[in-house]
Structure formats: C-alpha cells, structure tokens
C-alpha positions as CSV (number, residue, x, y, z in Angstrom):
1,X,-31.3,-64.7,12.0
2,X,-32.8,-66.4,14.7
3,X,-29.9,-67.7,16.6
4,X,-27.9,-65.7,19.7
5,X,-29.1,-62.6,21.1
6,X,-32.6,-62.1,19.4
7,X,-33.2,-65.8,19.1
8,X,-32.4,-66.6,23.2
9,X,-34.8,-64.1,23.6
10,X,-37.8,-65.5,21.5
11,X,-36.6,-68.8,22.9
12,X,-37.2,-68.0,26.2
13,X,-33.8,-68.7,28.0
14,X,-34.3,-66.0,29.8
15,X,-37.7,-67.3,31.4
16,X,-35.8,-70.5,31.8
17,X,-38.7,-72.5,29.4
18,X,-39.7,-71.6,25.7
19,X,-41.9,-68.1,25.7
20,X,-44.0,-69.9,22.7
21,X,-46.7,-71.1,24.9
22,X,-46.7,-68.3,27.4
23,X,-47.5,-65.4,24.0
24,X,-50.1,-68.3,22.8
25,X,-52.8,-67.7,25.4
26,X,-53.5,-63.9,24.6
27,X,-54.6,-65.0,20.8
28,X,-56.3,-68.1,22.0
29,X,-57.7,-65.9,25.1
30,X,-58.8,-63.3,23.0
31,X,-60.2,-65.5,20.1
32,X,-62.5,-67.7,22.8
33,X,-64.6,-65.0,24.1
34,X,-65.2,-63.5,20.8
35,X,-68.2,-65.5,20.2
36,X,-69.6,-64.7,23.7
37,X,-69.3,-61.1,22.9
38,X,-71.2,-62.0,19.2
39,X,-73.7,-63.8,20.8
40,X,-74.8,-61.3,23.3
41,X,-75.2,-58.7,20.7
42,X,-71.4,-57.4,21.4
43,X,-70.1,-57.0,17.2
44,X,-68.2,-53.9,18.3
45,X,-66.1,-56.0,21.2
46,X,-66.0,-59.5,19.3
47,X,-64.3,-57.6,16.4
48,X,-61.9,-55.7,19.2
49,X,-61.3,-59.0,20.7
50,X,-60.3,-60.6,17.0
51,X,-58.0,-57.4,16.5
52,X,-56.1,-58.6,19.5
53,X,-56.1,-61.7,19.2
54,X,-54.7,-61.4,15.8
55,X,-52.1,-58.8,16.0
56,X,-51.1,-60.9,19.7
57,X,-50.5,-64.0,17.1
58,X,-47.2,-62.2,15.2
59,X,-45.3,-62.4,18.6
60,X,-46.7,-65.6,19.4
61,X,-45.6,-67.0,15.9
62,X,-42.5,-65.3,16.2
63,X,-41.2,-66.8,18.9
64,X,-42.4,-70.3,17.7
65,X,-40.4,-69.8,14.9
66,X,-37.5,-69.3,16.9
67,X,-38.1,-72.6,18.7
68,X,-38.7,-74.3,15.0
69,X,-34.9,-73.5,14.7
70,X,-33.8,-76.0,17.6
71,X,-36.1,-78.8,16.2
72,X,-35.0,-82.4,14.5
73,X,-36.5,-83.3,11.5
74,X,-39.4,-85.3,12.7
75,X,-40.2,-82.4,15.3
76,X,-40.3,-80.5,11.9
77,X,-42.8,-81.8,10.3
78,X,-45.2,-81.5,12.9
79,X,-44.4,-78.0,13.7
80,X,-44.8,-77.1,10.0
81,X,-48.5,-78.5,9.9
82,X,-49.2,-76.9,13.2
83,X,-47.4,-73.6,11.6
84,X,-49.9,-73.9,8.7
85,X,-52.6,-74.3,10.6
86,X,-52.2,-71.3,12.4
87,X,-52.2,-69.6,9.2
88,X,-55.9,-70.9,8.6
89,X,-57.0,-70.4,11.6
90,X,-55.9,-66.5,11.4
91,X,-57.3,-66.4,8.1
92,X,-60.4,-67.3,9.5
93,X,-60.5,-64.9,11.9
94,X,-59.6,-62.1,9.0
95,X,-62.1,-63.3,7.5
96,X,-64.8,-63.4,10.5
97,X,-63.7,-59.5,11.0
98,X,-64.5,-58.3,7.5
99,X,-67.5,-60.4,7.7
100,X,-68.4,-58.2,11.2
101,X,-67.2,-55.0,9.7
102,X,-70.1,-55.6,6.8
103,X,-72.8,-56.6,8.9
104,X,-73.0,-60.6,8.1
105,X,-72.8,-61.7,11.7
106,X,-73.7,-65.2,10.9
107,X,-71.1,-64.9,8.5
108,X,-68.9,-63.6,11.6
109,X,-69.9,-66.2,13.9
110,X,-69.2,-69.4,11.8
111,X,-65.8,-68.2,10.2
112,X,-64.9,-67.4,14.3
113,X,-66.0,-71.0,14.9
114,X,-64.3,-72.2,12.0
115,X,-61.0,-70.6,12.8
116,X,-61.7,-71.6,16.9
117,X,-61.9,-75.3,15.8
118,X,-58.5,-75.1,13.4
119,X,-56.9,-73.2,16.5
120,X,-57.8,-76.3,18.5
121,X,-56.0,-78.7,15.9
122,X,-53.2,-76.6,16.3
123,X,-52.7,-77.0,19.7
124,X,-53.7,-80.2,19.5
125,X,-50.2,-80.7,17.6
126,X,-48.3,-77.9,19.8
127,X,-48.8,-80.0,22.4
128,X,-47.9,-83.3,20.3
129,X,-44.7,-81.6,19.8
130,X,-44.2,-80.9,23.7
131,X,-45.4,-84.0,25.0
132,X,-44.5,-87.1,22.9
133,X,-42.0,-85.1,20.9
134,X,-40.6,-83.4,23.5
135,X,-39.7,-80.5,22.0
136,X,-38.2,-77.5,24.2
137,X,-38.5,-79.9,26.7
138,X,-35.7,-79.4,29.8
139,X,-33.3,-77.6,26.7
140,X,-32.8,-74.3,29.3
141,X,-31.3,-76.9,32.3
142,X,-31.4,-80.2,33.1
143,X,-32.8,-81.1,36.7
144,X,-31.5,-83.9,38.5
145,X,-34.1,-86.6,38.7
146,X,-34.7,-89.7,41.0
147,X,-34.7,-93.5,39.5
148,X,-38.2,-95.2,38.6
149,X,-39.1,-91.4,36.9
150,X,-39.8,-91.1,32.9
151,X,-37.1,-89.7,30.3
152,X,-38.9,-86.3,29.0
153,X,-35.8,-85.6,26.2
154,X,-36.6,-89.6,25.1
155,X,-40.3,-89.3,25.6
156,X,-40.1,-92.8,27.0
157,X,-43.3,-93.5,29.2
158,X,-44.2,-95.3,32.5
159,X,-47.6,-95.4,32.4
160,X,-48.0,-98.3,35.6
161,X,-46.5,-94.9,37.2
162,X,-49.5,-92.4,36.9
C-alpha cells in the first residue's frame, strides 16, 4: 500500500529527506503552547491549539508509517514503541480537550502535561532511530564524503572528531 507513487510521496523523495520530521513540528508546535494559552486564562485557544495539533498528527503519523516500511528489524522495534507512544500521548491530549470542553481545567492542564512529557519520549526515540539507528538516513542520495568523516548508514562514531 505504501510502496511507489503514494509511498515516495509520504517518504519524502520528493523533498530529497524523509517528510516525517518536517509534518512533526505542527503537532509538537501546536501541543507546546497549549499550556501557555491555559495558563493565561486562554481555554478557548488551548483547546483550538489541541484540535490542531491533533488532527496535524494523522499526516505526521502517516507519513512515519511510510518510512516504518523501509526499516530493518531492529529499527522496528524502536519505531513501534515510539508509534505507541504517540498513541498515548494523543490520547492524552483527547483526553485534556474533553476535560477543557467540561470545565476541569486542572484536569486540562495535567492530561496536556501528561501527553507533552510522553510526546518528549517519543522523540526522544524518533531521534534514536535517526541518530544511532540511522534510519532514513542519506536513503534519497548518497553524497560523496572526505576520509577521517563518520559512516551515517553504519552509525559508526568518531567522537575525538567533534
């Protein structure tokens, strides 16, 4: 399902790098300021903000799915926990907006926290799977590259380099 036309295009090939993280920062964007907008007596833009944030997720998941296609097994793994916790993170945040929508804005506020600190996790393991895994990592071309640098596709390190 995901693999030619629709799949290159939820892959990014097109951008030349995976569109994944690019459709990640609305959500993430949106979800950060909702507790500003909650704090400073906002309810009516925090649960705007959520909306957004939410219905900008099913792109952003969408396409990560796409990239879950081109993944080895132990890129896999880690993608399916950071998959899953996405999904608590957004129940969270469903959860923070019906909160709002009855008036329990403490409620609100800790379930937007709560589903802020799981989105953290996640990313926490997005990038795992970019930077140590190396997934999507130099799939769309392969520069050329001088001696003495690191292998990205082997996740190899130099670290008397940095």
């Amino acid at each position: 399902m995901l693999s030619g036309g629709l799949g290159n295009i939820l892959r990014g090939s097109w951008l030349g790098h995976p569109l994944h993280p690019v459709l990640v920062t609305v959500p993430i964007g949106a979800w950060t300021s909702v507790p500003v907008f909650d704090l400073t007596g906002q309810p009516v833009a925090a649960q705007r903000l959520t909306a957004v944030g939410l219905a900008a997720a099913i792109p952003a998941a969408t396409a990560g799915l796409a990239e879950y296609t081109t993944l080895d097994t132990a890129q896999r793994r880690v993608a399916l926990v950071h998959a899953a916790s996405n999904s608590v993170a957004m129940t969270a945040l469903v959860g923070s907006m019906a909160a709002r929508s009855r008036g329990l804005t403490g409620r609100a506020i800790a379930l937007t926290i709560a589903g802020l600190g799981v989105t953290a996790i996640s990313g926490a393991l997005g990038g795992h799977l970019t930077y140590v895994q190396a997934a999507g990592v130099q799939r769309e071309s392969l520069p050329s590259v001088s001696s003495g640098t690191t292998s990205i596709a082997t996740g190899s390190h130099h670290l008397d380099e940095i």
